[in-house]
N, C-alpha and C positions, 0 to 999 in steps of 0.2 A: 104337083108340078115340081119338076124337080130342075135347077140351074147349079151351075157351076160359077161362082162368083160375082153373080148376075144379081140384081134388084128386082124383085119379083112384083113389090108394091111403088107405084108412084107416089110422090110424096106432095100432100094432101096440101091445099094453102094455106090450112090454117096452120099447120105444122112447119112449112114454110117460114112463114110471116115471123112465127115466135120464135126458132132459131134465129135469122136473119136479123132480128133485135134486142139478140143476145149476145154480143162481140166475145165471151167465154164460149158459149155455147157453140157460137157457129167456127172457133180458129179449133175445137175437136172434132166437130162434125166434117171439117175441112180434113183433118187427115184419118176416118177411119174408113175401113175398106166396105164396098156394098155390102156385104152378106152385113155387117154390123149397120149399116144405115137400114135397109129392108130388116131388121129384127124391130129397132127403137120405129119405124111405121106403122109395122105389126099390132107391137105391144102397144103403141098409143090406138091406133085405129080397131083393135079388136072387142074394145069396151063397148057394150049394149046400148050403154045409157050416154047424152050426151054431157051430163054431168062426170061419170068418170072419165070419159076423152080428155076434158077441156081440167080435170084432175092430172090426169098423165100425162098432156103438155107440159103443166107447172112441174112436175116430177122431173120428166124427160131431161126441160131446160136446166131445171139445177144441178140433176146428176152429169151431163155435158158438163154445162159448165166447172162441175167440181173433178173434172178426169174421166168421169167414168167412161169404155167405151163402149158397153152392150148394158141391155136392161139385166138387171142383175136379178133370181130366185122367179124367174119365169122357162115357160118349158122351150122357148124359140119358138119361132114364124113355125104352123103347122103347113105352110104353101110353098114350104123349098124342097 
């Protein structure tokens, strides 16, 4: 499935909730563009196990918080 600056994954509550109680986290997520929101969904929602999910939110949150704007040394969303 392929979009054009479009968010392909809706974003999950759990993922939600921990942005949202991250005031770092959430003033980058506030300005990076979809295709870079649907990658960091991806990347946290693609893990098997609900242990690495709940791994890659605490990732997620601190690399947000520290600038970052896309999951870094990952291949991107394979659903764009």
């Amino acid at each position: 499935m392929k979009t054009h600056n479009k968010q392909v994954h809706k974003l999950p509550a759990d993922l939600r909730k921990a942005i949202t109680s991250n005031k770092d986290a959430l003033a980058v997520w506030g300005t990076i563009t979809p295709l870079a929101r649907n990658e960091w969904i991806c990347w946290v929602t693609s893990g098997k196990k609900e242990e690495t999910r709940t791994i890659r939110i605490e990732k997620a949150l601190s690399k947000l918080a520290g600038g970052m704007r896309r999951p870094c040394c990952w291949a991107g969303c394979p659903h764009r």
